[in-house]
N, C-alpha and C positions, 0 to 999 in steps of 0.2 A: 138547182137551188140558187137562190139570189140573197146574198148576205150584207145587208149595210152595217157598217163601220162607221163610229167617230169621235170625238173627244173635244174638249171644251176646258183650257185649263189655261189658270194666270197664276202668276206669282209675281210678289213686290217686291223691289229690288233698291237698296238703300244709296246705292251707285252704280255710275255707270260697267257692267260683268261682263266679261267672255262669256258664251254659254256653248253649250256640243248639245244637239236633241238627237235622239233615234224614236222617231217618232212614224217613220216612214213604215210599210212593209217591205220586206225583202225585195230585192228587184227581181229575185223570177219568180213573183207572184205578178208582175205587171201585166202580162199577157194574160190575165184570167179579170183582171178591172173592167166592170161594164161603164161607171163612170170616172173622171178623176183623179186620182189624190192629192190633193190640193194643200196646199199648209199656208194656213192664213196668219199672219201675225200682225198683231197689233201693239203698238204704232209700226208703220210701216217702217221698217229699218234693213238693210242691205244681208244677204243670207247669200252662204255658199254651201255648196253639196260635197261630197267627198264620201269615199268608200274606206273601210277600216280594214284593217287585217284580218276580221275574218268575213268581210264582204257584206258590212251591214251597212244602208246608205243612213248618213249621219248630214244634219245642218250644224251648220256653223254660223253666230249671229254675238252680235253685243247688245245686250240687254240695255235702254239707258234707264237712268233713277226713274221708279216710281212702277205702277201697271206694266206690266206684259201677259197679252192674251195670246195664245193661239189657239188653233181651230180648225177641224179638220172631218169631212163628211165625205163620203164613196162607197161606193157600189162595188161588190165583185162575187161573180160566178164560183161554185163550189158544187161539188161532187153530192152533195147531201150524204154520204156516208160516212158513218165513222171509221177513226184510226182505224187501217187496217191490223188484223192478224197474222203472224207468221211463226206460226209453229215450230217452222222447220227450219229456223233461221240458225245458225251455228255460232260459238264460236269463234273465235280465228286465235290463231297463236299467234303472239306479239311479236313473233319473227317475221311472220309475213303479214304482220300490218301496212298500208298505206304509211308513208311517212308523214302526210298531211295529217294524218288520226294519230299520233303517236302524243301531242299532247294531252289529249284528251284523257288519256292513264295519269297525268302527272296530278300534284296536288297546286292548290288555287287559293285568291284569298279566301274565298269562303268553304272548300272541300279539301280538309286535312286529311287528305290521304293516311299521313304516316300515323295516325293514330286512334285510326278504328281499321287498321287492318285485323288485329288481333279478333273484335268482333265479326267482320265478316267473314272469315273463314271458319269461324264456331258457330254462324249461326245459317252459312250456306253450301261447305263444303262437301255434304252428300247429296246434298239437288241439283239434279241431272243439267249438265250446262247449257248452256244456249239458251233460247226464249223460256224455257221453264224459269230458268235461274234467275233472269231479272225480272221475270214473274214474280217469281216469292221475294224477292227483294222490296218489290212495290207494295206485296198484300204485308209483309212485314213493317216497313215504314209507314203506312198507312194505318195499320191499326198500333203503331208505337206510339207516334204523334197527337196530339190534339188542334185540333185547330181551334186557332183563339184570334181574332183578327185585332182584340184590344192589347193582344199582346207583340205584336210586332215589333221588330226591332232590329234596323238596317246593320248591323253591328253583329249579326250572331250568324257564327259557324254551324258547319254538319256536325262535330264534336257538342257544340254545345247545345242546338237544337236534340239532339241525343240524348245529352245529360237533361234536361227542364222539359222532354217528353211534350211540350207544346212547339208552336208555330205560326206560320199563315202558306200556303203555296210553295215561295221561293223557298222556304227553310224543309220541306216535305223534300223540295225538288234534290236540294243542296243534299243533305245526308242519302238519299236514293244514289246520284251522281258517282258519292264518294265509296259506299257500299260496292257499288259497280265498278270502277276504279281500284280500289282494291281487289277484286278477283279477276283484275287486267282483263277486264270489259272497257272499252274507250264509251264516256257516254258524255253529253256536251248538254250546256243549261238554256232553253228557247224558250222567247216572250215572247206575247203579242197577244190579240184579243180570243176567247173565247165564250159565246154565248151562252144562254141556256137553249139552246137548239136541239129537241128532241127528249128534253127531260125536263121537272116541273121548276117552275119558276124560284130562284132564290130572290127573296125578299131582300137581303142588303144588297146597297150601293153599288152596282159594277164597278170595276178597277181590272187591268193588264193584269195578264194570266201567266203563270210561268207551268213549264211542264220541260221534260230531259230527254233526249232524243239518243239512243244508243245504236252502235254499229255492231252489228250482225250479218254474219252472209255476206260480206261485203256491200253493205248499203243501210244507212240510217233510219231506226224504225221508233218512231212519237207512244212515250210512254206517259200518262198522264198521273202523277203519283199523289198528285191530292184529292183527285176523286174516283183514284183508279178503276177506271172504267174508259169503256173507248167511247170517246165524245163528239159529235160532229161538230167541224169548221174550224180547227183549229188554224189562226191566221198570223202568218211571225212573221214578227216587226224585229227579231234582231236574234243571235247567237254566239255563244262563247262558252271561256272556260266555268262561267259561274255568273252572278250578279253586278260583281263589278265592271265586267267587259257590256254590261248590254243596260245600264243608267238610261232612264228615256230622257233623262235630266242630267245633265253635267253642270255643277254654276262653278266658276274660276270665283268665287266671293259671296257673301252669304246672302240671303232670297228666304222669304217667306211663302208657302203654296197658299194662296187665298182662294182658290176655286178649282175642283178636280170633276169632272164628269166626263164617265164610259159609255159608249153603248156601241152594243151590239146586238143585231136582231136579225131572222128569218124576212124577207119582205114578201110579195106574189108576184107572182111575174109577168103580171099586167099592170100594175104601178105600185105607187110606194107605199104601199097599206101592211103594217105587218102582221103576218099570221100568226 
C-alpha cells in the first residue's frame, strides 16, 4: 500500500520568533519514503535539522514578522495492515526493565502519575497482566471519555481529563499513558498522521493523530486509545513522555495559526489517484 502525506500550515508572527518544528517522520521511517519529504517554507529563511533526546528530527528556523507557510507532501510505502496483536506479550518487572524505558513509568507534564494511582489499581488490579491489562485500560478510557473536539484545551492533564470525562485524542491518549504507569507498565505518547484508511470516512477536518505506544515482552506495541481499534498506517512524526516533548509547533514568542490543513490518504499504485 501506498500512503501520501501532507500539510499546509502558516501562522502570523508579530515579530521576528525562534521557532522548533517536528514536523518531519521519524527517521526510520525513511527507508519506507517512495517520494521526498521535503519541508517547504515560505519566505525562504535558513533552517537547521537536529535530533532530540528522544530521536525525533526537529527544524530549527526564525520566523520573521508577518506570514509563515510551510508545506509538505510525500509518498511512503506501508504494510496495509493494522496495528498488530500480541496476545502473549508480558509484563516485565521493573527490575529488569531496559534503563532507556525506565522513564516512561515516571510522571510528566501531562500524566500525573501520583494521582490516579489509587484509581488504577481499583479499577485494574484483577485483569490478568500483560496485553489483557492495557486492553481494559483502553476499552475503559474509551468509553469514560467523550470526545468533544470544541472542547480541547492544551492545558489539561490525565487527572483532569478524568475529572470533565471529555477530551479530544491527546487527552484519551494522556490518561490511558498514566493508567499504564501507574500499574508499572512503561508506555510513551506518539504523533503523527493517521488516515481513515480502511474504515468510513470522518467528515471533520483532519489534524495529527496521537495514539501510546507500550512495552511489553520487551518491544513497543501501538495502542490506539481514541478509537481503540487497530487502524492501518499509523505514521510517527515524533515520541515522548506526553504532549509537551512532541509540539509539531514550538514558537520562542507569540504567533497566531491562520491556516491548518492535514491530509492523509490510500493512493493506487499506478499513480496518484486516491482510492
Amino acid at each position: 500500500m501506498r500512503i501520501r502525506f501532507s500539510f499546509d500550515i502558516a501562522y502570523e508572527f508579530p515579530v521576528a520568533t525562534p521557532v522548533v518544528l517536528m514536523l518531519h517522520l521519524r527517521p526510520e521511517l525513511a527507508p519506507r519514503l517512495l517520494t521526498p519529504e521535503q519541508l517547504l517554507v515560505s519566505p525562504d529563511v535558513p533552517v537547521g535539522d537536529f535530533r532530540d533526546g528522544f530521536g525525533n528530527r526537529c527544524t530549527r528556523l526564525t520566523a520573521p514578522a508577518g506570514c509563515l507557510e510551510l508545506r509538505c507532501t510525500a509518498t511512503i510505502r506501508d504494510s496495509g495492515h493494522p496495528a498488530p496483536i500480541s496476545t502473549e506479550a508480558e509484563e516485565l518487572p521493573v527490575s529488569t526493565l531496559p534503563a532507556a524505558v525506565l522513564p516512561f513509568l515516571l510522571p510528566s507534564r501531562y500524566c500525573d502519575v501520583d494521582l490516579l494511582g489509587e484509581l488504577a489499581w481499583s479499577q485494574f488490579n484483577t485483569t490478568p497482566p500483560g496485553w489483557s491489562r492495557v486492553q481494559a485500560v483502553c476499552d475503559w478510557v474509551h468509553h469514560h471519555l467523550r470526545f468533544d473536539y470544541q472542547q480541547a484545551r492544551s492545558t489539561r492533564t490525565a487527572y483532569q481529563a478524568h475529572a470533565e470525562k471529555t477530551g479530544v485524542c491527546r487527552d484519551f491518549t494522556h490518561l490511558a499513558i498514566t493508567l499504564c504507569r501507574c500499574l508499572n507498565i512503561p508506555a510513551r505518547y506518539a504523533t503523527g498522521y493517521l488516515g481513515d484508511i480502511g474504515v468510513p470516512p470522518d467528515p471533520a477536518p483532519m489534524d495529527f493523530s496521537a495514539w501510546m505506544e507500550v512495552y511489553l515482552g520487551g518491544r513497543w506495541h501501538t495502542f490506539d486509545v481514541r478509537h481503540n481499534a487497530r487502524r492501518i498506517g499509523h505514521l510517527v512524526m515524533a515520541r515522548g513522555r506526553d504532549a509537551a516533548d512532541v509540539a509539531f509547533t514550538t514558537s520562542f514568542g507569540p504567533h497566531t495559526l491562520s491556516r491548518f490543513n492535514v491530509i492523509t490518504e490510500e493512493v493506487s499504485t499506478l499513480g496518484d489517484v486516491a482510492t
